[in-house]
LUMFI-831972 format. One record per residue (C-alpha): residue number from 1; chain; x, y, z. Coordinates in steps of 0.05 Angstrom, whole numbers, plus 5000, padded with zeros to 4 digits. Layout:
BEGIN
   num   cadena     c1     c2     c3
   NUM        A      X      Y      Z
...
This chain:
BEGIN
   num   cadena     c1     c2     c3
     1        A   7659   6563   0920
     2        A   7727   6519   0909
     3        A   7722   6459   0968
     4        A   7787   6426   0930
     5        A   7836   6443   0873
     6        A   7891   6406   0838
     7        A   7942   6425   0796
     8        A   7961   6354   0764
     9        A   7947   6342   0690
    10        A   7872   6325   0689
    11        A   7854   6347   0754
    12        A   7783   6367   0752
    13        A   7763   6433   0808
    14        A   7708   6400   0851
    15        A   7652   6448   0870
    16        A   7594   6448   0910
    17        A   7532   6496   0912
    18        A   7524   6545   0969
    19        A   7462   6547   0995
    20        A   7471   6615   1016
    21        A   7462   6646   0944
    22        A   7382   6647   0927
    23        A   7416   6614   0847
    24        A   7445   6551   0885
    25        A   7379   6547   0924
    26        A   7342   6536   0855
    27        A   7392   6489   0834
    28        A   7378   6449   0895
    29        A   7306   6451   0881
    30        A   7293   6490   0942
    31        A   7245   6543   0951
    32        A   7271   6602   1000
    33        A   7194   6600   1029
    34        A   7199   6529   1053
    35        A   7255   6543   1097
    36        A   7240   6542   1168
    37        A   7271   6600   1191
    38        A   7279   6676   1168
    39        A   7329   6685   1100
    40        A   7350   6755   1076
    41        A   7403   6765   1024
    42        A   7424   6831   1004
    43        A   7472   6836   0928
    44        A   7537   6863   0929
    45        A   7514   6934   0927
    46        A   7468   6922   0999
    47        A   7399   6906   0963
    48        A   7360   6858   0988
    49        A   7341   6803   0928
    50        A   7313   6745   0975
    51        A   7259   6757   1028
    52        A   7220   6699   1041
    53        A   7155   6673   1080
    54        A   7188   6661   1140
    55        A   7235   6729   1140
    56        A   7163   6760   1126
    57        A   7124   6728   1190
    58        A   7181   6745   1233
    59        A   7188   6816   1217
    60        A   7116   6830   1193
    61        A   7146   6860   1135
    62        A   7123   6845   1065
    63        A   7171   6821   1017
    64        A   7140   6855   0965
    65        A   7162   6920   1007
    66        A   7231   6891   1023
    67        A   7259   6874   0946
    68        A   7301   6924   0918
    69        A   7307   6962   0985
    70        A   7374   6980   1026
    71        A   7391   6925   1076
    72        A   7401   6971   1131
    73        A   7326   7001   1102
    74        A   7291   6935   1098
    75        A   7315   6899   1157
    76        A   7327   6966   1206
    77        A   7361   6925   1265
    78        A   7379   6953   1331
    79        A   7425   6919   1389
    80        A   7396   6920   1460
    81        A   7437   6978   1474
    82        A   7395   7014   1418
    83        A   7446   7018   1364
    84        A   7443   7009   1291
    85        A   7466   6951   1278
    86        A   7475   6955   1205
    87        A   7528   7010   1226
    88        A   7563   6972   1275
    89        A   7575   6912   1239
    90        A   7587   6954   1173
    91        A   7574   6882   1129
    92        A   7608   6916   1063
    93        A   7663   6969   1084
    94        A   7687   6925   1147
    95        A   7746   6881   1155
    96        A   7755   6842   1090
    97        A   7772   6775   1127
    98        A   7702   6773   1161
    99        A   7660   6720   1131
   100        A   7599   6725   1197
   101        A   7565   6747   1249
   102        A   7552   6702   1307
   103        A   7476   6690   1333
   104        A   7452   6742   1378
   105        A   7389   6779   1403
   106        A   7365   6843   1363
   107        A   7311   6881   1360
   108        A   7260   6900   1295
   109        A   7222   6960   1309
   110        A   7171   6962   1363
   111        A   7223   6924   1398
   112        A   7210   6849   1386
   113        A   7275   6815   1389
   114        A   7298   6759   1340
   115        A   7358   6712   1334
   116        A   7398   6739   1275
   117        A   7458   6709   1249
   118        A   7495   6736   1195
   119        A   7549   6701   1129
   120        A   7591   6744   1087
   121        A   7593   6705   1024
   122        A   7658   6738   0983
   123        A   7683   6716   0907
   124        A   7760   6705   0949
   125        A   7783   6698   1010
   126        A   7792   6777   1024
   127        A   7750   6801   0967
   128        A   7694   6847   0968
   129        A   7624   6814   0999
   130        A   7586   6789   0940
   131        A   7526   6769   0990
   132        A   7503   6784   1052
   133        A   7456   6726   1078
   134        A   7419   6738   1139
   135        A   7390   6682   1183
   136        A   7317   6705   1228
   137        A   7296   6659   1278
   138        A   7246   6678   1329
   139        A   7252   6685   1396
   140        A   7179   6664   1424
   141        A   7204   6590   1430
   142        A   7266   6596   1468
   143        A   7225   6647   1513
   144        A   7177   6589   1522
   145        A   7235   6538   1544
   146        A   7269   6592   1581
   147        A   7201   6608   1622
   148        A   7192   6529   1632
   149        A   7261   6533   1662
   150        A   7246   6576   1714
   151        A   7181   6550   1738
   152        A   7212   6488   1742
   153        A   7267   6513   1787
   154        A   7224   6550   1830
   155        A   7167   6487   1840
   156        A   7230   6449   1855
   157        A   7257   6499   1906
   158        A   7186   6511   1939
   159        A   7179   6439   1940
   160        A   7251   6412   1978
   161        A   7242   6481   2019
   162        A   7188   6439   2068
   163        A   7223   6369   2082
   164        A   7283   6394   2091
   165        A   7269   6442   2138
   166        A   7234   6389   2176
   167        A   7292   6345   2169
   168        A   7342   6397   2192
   169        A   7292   6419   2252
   170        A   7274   6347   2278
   171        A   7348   6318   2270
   172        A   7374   6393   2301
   173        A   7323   6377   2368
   174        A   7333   6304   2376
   175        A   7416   6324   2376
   176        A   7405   6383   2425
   177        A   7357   6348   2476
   178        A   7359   6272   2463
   179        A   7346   6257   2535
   180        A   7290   6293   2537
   181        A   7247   6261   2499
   182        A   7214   6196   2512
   183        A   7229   6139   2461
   184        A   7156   6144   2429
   185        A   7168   6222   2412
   186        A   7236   6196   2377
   187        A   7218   6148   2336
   188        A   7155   6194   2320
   189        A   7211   6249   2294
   190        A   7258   6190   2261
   191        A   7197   6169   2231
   192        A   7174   6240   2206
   193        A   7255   6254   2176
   194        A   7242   6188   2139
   195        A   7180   6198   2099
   196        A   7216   6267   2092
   197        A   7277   6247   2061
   198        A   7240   6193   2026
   199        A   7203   6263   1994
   200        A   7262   6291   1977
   201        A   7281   6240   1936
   202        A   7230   6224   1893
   203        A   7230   6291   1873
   204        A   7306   6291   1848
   205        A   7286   6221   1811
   206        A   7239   6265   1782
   207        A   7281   6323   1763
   208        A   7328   6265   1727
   209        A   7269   6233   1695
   210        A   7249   6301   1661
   211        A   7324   6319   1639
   212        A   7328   6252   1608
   213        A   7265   6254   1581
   214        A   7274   6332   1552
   215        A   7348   6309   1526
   216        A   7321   6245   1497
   217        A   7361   6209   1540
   218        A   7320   6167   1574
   219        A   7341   6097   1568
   220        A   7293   6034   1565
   221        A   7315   5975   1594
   222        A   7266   5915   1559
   223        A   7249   5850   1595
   224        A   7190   5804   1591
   225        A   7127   5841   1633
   226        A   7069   5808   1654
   227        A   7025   5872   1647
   228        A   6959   5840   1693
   229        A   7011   5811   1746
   230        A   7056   5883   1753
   231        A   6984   5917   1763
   232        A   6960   5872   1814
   233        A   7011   5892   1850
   234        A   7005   5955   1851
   235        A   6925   5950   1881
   236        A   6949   5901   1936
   237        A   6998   5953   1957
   238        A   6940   6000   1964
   239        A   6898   5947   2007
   240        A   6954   5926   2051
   241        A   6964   6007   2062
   242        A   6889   6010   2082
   243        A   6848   6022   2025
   244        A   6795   5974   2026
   245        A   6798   5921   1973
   246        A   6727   5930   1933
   247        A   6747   5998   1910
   248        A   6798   5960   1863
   249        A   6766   5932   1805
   250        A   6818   5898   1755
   251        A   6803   5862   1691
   252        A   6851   5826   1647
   253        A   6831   5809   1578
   254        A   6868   5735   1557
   255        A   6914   5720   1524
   256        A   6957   5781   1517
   257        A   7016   5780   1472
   258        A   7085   5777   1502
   259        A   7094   5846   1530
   260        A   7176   5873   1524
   261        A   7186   5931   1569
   262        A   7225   5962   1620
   263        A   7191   5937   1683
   264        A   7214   5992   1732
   265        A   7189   6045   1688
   266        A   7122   6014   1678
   267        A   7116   6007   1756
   268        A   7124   6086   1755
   269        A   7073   6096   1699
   270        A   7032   6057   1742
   271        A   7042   6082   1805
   272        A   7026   6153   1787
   273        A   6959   6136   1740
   274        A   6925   6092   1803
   275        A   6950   6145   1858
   276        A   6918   6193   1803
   277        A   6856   6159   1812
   278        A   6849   6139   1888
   279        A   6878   6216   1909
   280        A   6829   6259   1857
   281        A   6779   6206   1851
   282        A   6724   6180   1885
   283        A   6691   6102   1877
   284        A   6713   6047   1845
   285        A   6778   6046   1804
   286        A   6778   6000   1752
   287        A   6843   5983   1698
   288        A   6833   5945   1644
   289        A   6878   5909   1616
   290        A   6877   5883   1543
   291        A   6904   5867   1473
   292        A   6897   5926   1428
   293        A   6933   5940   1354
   294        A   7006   5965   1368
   295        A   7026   6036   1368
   296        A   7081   6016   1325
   297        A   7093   6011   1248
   298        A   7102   5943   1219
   299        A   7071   5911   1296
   300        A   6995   5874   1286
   301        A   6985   5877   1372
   302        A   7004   5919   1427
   303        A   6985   5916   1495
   304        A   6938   5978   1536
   305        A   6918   5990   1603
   306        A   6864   6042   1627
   307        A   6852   6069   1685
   308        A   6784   6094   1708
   309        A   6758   6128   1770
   310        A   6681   6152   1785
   311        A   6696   6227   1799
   312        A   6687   6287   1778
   313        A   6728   6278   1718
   314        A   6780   6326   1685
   315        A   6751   6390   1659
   316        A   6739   6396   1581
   317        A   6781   6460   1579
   318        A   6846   6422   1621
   319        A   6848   6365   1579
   320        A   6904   6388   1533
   321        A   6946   6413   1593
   322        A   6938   6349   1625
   323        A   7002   6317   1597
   324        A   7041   6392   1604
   325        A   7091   6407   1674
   326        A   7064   6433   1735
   327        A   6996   6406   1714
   328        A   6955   6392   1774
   329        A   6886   6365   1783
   330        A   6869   6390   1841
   331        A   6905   6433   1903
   332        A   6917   6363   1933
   333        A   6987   6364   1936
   334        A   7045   6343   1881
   335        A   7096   6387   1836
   336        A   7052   6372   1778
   337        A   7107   6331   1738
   338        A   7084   6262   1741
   339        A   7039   6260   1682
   340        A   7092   6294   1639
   341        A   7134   6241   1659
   342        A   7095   6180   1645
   343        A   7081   6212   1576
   344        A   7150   6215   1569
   345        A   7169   6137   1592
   346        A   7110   6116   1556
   347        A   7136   6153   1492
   348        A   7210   6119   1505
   349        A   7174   6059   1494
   350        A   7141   6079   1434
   351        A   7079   6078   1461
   352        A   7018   6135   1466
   353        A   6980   6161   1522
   354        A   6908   6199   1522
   355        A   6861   6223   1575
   356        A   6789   6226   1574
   357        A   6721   6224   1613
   358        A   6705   6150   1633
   359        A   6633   6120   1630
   360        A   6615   6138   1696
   361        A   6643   6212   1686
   362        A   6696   6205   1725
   363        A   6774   6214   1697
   364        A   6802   6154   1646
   365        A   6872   6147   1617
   366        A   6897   6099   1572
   367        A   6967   6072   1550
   368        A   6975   6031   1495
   369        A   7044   5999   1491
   370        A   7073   5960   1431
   371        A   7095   5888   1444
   372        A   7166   5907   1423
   373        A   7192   5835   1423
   374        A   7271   5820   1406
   375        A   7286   5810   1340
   376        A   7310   5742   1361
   377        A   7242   5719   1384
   378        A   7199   5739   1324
């Protein structure tokens, strides 16, 4: 294929394999069964010469049984309609300035549906096809993300359905009948609406956090953190709300390395992994605290905290859905998205997160962060 041409005296033609032609893959050193995805290519007379691993998987058809046969034979593709689509598209008696077919959803026999996208590879602009290269990707993943979709929009509806019907109801009454009520029964309602809206939205900080997170979008903001100092915190927030102060145990190794990280985020990893604990757990909760090797390449320390409850634990068979949306513990409440998201923040940082049964049985996740220092400072 000509990519540029020149006509002055010593001009040399530039050209540039295809990898469309099965030839030009071997002369890239590329084998057609380490491609990720589905490739058939039928000659110039429809036979298919190139069926590889992938096409095979897909289809469940065996390339040995595909090689030498018709196209239209090998790969017998239907529309959703139920129409040949060999026949519609007509790849070698069709318009002669057609070089593909967009992606769409067909359907192999037995009616599993693939992603098939199609190049007309031609010796000249409107000569005859040479090549017809067919691309097979399977739909099972985009089903999967499709599906996730969905669930996500309906736990999201379910979940702003209840505080804003309260809201709408209490702020509806107190409008309607004001004088009624005495000034205790007000601020009960005003109070009520608050912790409602205050519902409302953490849950569309959440919905953000998981479409930056899913997008890769998710931006970290690095300052100096003083890991020990951001947990304390966190427990004296839990005694001033009532909990008393001896189920807390926290234990800070020294010295830790100078910790780089975006402090708001690690507030949130935190918040969710002690509420974890003091909601689904029962005794003491204990974090540590310590200097651990870094997560990162080319980093000798890191920082990781763990946090430890004495309950029943998480079971054996839920611990690699612990991390996954809509994951919930218990039927205590929550949409089930906080523990995908601090997997996600922790990953931002380049960081790792695992979950497993603590000492005294109860539930135990760790987070190891790496110091991530500017380049400045090292």
């Amino acid at each position: 294929m000509s990519v540029g041409t020149s006509s002055a005296p010593g001009a040399r033609e530039v050209r540039r394999p295809s990898a469309s032609r099965p030839g030009d893959l071997a002369e890239l050193g590329i084998d057609p069964d380490d491609l990720p995805d589905g490739l058939v290519v039928a000659d110039e007379h429809g036979h298919v010469i190139c069926f590889n691993a992938a096409a095979e998987r897909i289809t469940s058809v065996r390339a040995a049984d595909a090689l030498g046969q018709r196209l239209e034979k090998a790969l017998p593709l239907e529309d959703l309609e139920g129409r040949r689509w060999w026949q519609l598209t007509d790849p070698y008696g069709g318009l002669a300035i057609r070089r593909r077919q967009p992606e769409r959803n067909l359907l192999l026999p037995g009616g599993r549906e693939v992603l098939v996208s199609v190049r007309y590879v031609r010796g000249e602009p409107t000569g005859p096809v040479r090549r017809v290269v067919v691309s097979l990707r399977d739909t099972e993943a985009r089903r999967r993300t499709e599906r996730s979709h969905a669930e996500l929009i309906a736990t999201v509806a379910h979940e702003l359905r209840s505080p804003l019907t309260s809201v709408k109801g209490f702020t509806a009454t107190l409008l309607a009948k004001w004088a009624r009520f005495t000034d205790d029964q007000k601020r009960l309602m005003l109070e009520t609406v608050d912790a409602d809206a205050d519902r409302v939205t953490r849950l569309i900080a959440e919905l953000l956090d998981i479409s930056r997170i899913d997008s890769g979008r998710l931006e970290v903001r690095r300052q100096p953190v003083d890991m020990g100092a951001a947990v304390g915190r966190h427990i004296q927030a839990y005694v001033a709300a009532g909990q008393p102060a001896d189920r807390f145990l926290l234990r800070v190794e020294q010295p830790l390395p100078d910790l780089w990280a975006d402090p708001d985020k690690i507030d949130q990893v935190l918040s969710n992994l002690i509420e974890n604990a003091v909601r689904h757990g029962d005794g003491t909760v204990t974090i540590d605290v310590t200097a651990t090797a870094s997560p990162r390449e080319g980093e000798d320390t890191g920082t990781s905290v763990t946090v430890s409850d004495e309950g029943p634990g998480i079971p054996e068979e839920s611990m690699n859905r612990v991390f996954t949306r809509f994951w919930r513990g218990s039927k205590r409440g929550g949409t089930g998205l906080g523990l995908y998201i601090v997997k996600g923040i922790v990953e931002a940082h380049g960081g790792a997160i695992e979950v497993g049964r603590a000492s005294g049985g109860g539930a135990q996740f760790r987070f190891t962060l790496p110091v991530a220092a500017p380049a400045y400072l090292t």
